[in-house]
C-alpha positions as CSV (number, residue, x, y, z in Angstrom):
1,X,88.3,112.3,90.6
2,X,90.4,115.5,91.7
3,X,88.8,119.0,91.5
4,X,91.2,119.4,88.6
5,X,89.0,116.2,86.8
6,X,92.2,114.4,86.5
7,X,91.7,110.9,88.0
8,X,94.6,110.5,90.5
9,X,96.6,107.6,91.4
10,X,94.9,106.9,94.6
11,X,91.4,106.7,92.6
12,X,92.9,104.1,90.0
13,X,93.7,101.8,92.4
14,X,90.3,102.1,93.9
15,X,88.8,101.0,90.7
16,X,91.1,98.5,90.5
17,X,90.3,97.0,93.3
18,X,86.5,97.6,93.2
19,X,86.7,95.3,90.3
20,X,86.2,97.8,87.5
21,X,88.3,98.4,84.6
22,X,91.2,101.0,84.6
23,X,92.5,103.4,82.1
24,X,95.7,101.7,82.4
25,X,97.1,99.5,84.4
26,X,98.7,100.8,87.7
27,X,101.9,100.1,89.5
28,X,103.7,100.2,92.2
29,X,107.4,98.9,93.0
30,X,109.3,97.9,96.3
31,X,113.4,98.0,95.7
32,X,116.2,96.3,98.0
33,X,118.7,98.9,99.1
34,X,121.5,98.2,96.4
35,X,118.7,98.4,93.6
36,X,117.6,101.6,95.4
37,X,121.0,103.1,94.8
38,X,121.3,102.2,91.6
39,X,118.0,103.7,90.7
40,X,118.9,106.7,92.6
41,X,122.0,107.3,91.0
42,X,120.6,106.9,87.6
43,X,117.6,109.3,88.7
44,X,119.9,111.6,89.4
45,X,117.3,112.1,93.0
46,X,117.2,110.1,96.3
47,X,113.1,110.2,95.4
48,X,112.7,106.9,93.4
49,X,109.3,106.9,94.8
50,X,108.2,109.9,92.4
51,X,110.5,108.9,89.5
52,X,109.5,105.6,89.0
53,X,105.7,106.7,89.2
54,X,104.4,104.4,92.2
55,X,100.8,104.6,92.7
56,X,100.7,103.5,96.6
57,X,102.5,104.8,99.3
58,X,103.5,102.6,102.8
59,X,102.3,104.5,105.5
60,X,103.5,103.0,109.1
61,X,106.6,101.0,109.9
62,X,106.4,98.2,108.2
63,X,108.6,95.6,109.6
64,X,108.8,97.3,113.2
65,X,110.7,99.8,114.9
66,X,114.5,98.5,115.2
67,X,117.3,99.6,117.4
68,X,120.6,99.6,116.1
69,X,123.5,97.4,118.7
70,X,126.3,97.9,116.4
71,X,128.4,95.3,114.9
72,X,125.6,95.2,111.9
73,X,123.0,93.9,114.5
74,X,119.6,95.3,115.1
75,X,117.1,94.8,117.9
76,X,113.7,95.6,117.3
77,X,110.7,96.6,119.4
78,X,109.7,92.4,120.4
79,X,113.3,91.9,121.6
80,X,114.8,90.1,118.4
81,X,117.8,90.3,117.4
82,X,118.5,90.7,113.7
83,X,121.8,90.0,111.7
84,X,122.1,92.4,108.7
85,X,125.7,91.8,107.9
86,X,124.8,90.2,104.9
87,X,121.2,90.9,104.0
88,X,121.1,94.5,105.2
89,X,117.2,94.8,104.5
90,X,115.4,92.9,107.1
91,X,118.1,90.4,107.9
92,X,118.4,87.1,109.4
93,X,116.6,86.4,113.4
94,X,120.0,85.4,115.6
95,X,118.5,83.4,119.0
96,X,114.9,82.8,120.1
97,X,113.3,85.6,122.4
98,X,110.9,82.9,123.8
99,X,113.6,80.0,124.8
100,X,110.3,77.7,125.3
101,X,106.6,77.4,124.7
102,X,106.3,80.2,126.9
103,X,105.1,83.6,127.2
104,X,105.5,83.5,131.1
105,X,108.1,86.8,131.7
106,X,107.6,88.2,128.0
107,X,106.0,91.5,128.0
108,X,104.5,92.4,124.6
109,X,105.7,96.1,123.4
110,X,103.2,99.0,123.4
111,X,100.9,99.0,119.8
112,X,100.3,102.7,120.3
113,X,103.5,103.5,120.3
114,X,104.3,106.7,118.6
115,X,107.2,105.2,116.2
116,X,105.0,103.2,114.6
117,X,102.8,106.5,113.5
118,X,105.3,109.2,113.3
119,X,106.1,109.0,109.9
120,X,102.6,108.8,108.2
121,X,101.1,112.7,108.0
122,X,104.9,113.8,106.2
123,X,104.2,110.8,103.8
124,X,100.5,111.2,103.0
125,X,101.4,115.2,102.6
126,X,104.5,114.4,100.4
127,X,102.6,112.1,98.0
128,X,98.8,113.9,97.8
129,X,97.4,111.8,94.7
130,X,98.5,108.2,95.9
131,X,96.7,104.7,97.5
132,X,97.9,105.0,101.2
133,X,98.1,101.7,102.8
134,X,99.3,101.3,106.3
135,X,102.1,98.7,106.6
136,X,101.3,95.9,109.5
137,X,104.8,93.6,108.6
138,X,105.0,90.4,110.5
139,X,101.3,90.0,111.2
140,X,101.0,86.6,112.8
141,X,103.1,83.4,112.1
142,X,106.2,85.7,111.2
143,X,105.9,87.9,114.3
144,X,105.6,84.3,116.2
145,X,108.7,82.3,114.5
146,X,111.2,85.6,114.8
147,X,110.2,85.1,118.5
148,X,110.0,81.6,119.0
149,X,112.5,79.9,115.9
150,X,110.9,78.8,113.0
151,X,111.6,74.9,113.6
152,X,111.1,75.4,117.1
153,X,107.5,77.0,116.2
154,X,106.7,73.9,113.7
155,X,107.5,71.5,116.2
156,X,104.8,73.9,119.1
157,X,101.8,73.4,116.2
158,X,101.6,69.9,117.3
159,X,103.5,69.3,120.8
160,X,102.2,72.7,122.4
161,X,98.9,73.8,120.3
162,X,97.9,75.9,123.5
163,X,100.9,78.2,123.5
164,X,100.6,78.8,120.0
165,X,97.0,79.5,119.8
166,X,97.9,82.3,123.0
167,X,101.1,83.6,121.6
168,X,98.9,84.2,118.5
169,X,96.3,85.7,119.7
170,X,98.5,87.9,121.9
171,X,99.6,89.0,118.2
172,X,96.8,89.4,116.6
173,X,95.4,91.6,119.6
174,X,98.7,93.8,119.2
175,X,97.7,94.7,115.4
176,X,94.6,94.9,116.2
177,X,95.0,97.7,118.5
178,X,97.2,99.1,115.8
179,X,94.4,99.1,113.0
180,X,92.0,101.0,115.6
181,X,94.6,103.9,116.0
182,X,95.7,103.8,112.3
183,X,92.4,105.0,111.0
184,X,93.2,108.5,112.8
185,X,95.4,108.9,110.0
186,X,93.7,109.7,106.0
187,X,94.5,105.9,105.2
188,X,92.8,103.8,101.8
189,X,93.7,100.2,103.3
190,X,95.8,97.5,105.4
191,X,98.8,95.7,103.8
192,X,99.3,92.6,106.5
193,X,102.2,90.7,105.9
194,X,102.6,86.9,106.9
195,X,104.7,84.5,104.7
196,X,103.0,81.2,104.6
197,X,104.2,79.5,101.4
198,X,107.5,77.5,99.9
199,X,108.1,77.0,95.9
200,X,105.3,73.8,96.2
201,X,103.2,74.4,99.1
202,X,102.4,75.8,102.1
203,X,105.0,75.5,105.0
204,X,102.4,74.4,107.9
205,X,100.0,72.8,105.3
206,X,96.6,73.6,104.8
207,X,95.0,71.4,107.9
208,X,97.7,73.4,110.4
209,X,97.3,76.6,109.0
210,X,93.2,76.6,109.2
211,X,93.4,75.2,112.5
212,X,96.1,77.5,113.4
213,X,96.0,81.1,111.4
214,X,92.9,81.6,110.0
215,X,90.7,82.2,112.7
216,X,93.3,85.2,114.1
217,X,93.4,86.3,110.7
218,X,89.9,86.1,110.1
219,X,89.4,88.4,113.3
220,X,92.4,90.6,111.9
221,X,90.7,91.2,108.6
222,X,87.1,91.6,110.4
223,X,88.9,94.1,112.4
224,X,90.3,95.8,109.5
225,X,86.9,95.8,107.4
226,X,85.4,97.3,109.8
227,X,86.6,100.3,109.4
228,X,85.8,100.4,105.6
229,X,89.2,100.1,104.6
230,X,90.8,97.9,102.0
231,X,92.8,94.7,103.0
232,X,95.9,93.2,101.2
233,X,98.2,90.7,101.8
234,X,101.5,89.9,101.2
235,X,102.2,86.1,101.2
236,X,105.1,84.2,99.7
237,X,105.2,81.3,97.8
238,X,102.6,79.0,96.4
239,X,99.3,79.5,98.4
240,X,97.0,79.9,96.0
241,X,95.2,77.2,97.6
242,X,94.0,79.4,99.9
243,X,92.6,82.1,97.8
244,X,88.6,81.1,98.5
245,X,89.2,81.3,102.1
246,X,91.0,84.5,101.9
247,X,88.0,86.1,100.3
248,X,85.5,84.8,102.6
249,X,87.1,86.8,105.3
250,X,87.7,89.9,103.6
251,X,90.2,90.4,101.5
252,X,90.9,92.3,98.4
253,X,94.3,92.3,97.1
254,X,97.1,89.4,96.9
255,X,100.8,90.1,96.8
256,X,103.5,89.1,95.5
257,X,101.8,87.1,92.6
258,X,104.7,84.7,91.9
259,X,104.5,83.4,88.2
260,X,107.4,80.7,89.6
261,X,104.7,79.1,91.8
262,X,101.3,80.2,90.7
263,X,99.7,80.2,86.9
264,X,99.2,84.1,87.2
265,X,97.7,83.7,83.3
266,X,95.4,81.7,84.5
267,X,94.7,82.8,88.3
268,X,94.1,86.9,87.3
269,X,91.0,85.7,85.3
270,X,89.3,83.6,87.7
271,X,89.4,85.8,90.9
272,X,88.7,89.0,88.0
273,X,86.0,91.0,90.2
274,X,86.7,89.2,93.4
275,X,90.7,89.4,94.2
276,X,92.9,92.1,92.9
277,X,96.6,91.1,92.7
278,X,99.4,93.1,92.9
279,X,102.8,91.6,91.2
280,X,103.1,89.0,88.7
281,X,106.6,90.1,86.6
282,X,109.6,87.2,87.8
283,X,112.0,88.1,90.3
284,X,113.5,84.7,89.9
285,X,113.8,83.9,86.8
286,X,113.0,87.1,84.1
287,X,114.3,90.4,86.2
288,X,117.7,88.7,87.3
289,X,118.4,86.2,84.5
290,X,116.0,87.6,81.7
291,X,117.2,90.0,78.8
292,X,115.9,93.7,79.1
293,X,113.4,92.2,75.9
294,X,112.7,89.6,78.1
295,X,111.7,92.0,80.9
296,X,109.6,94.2,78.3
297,X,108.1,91.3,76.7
298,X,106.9,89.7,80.1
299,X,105.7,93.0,81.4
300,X,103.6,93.9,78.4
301,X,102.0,90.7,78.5
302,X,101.0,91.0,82.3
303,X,99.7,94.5,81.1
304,X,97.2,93.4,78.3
305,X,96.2,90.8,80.7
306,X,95.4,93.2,83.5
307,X,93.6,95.5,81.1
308,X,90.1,94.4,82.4
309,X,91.2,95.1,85.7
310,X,92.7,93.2,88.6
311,X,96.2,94.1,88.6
312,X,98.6,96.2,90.1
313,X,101.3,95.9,88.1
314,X,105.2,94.7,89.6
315,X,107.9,92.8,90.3
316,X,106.6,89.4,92.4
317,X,109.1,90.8,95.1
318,X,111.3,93.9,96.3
319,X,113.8,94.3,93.2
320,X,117.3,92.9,94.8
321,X,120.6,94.0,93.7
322,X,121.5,91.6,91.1
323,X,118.8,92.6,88.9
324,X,121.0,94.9,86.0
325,X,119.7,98.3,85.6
326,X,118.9,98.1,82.0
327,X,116.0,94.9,82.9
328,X,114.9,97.6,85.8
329,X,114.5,100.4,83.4
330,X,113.0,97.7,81.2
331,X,109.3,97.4,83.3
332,X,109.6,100.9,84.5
333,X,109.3,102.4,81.1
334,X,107.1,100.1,79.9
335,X,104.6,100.6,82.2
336,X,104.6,104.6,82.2
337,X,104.5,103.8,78.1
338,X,100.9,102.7,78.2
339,X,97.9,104.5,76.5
340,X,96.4,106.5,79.2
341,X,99.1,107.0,81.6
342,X,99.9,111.1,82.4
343,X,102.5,111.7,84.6
């Protein structure tokens, strides 16, 4: 609790994910850049952040630190090329880095360096009462496909299993270094970020990916616990499979929480006490497609399920641009609405 004795954002979400029940249930929202705008402009501020009430702020760099080579082409730190001509949030990798299953003349860049930092102390000072987390974006098999190729990658898991297991654990070492010199900063947790799943699935499959990603995970997590802080992960697609295992080594909180490819009715109440999860509301089907009823009826339903605790309540995805701003304005007022909730 503050010395004012108003609980603050950053002490919901710890009782959130400590398993306890909240006074309401907390948010907090991610936005492509069009939906952004749009928000903005409706706002009337460039600070969505504030207006829509998020409760956790990204600390870090989340994806990496990117160059811009003109044309609508980006390079970031690892040397890869991004296209953004057409997706102008992350974008799409152009080339492979690592030609072959190689790292011979690849020089990893510098962990400590100050990019990745810089921006933390303005955003912890501009937003005193919220969850920090620090953003660790590509973590492992995301960091190692933008490299590599993804089908190029697939093919190394079973024609070169030695490269991979170095180029990942050349990886992992590189965010571990980063979680060692994050905790100089007042952070609550660690958002890693590795997309492992398709709509039925996981991409690798279960026997790859333990053989493969869990022990540099597990060492990423341990690395990450051991400095007391919280970890979450962000994880596409349907991997609920792997929700036991991702427990045993640590973690705390699950995003995105697709309702297209997981039973989040039915998932929030088994892990209750044991995994927090932070999404659930369609970005597929409701947000884009949906009425703005639609969008207030599925939000109040994920609300009065997460009133025990174990949610943090949002879109299973950054909003993108086709979602209308009425079905936006839908969730956002409906979750500052609750009993409880003091701006």
């Amino acid at each position: 609790m503050s010395k004012t004795g108003v609980i603050t954002y950053r002490e919901i979400i710890k009782t959130v994910l400590d398993g306890f029940e909240p006074p309401y249930v907390p948010w907090s929202y991610w936005f492509t850049l069009e939906a952004h705008e749009r928000l903005a402009e409706h706002y009337g501020t460039g600070d969505v952040f504030s207006a829509v009430g998020n409760h956790i702020i990204d600390v870090g760099n989340e994806i990496g630190v990117f160059t811009d080579i003109g044309g609508g082409y980006v390079r970031d730190i690892f040397g890869v090329v991004w296209d953004r001509t057409i997706d102008k949030d992350i974008g799409i990798v152009k080339g492979a880095v690592l030609a072959g299953p190689t790292l011979t003349g690849y020089e990893f860049p510098d962990p400590l360096d100050p990019r990745f930092y810089e921006s933390t102390p303005g955003k912890i000072e501009s937003y005193p009462q919220c969850f920090r987390v620090f953003q660790l974006g590509f973590t492992l098999y995301e960091r190692a496909w933008s490299l590599r190729g993804m089908e190029n990658l697939l093919m190394d898991f079973c024609l070169h299993p030695d490269f991979v297991r170095r180029l990942f654990r050349e990886i992992a070492d590189f965010t571990i270094v980063q979680i060692r010199e994050a905790v100089n900063y007042d952070i609550d947790g660690f958002y890693f970020g590795d997309d492992w799943g398709q709509q039925h699935g996981l991409i690798m499959g279960q026997k790859l990916w333990r053989e493969f990603i869990f022990p540099e995970m597990k060492r990423m997590f341990s690395a990450a616990r051991d400095t007391g802080k919280y970890v979450f992960l962000h994880s596409c697609g349907d991997v609920d499979e792997l929700f036991d295992d991702l427990i045993d080594i640590g973690l705390d909180c699950f995003n995105p929480f697709q309702p297209e490819v997981m039973d989040v009715r039915a998932l929030l109440p088994k892990f209750c006490g044991r995994l927090a999860f932070h999404g659930g509301l369609s970005t597929q089907r409701t947000l884009p497609f949906g009425t703005a009823d639609d969008v207030r009826r599925e939000t109040r339903e994920l609300i009065e399920l997460g009133r025990d605790g174990g949610l943090i309540l949002s879109p299973a995805h950054a909003v993108e641009g086709d979602v209308p701003l009425e079905n936006m304005l839908a969730f956002i007022d409906t979750a500052m609405e609750q009993d409880g909730y003091q701006d």
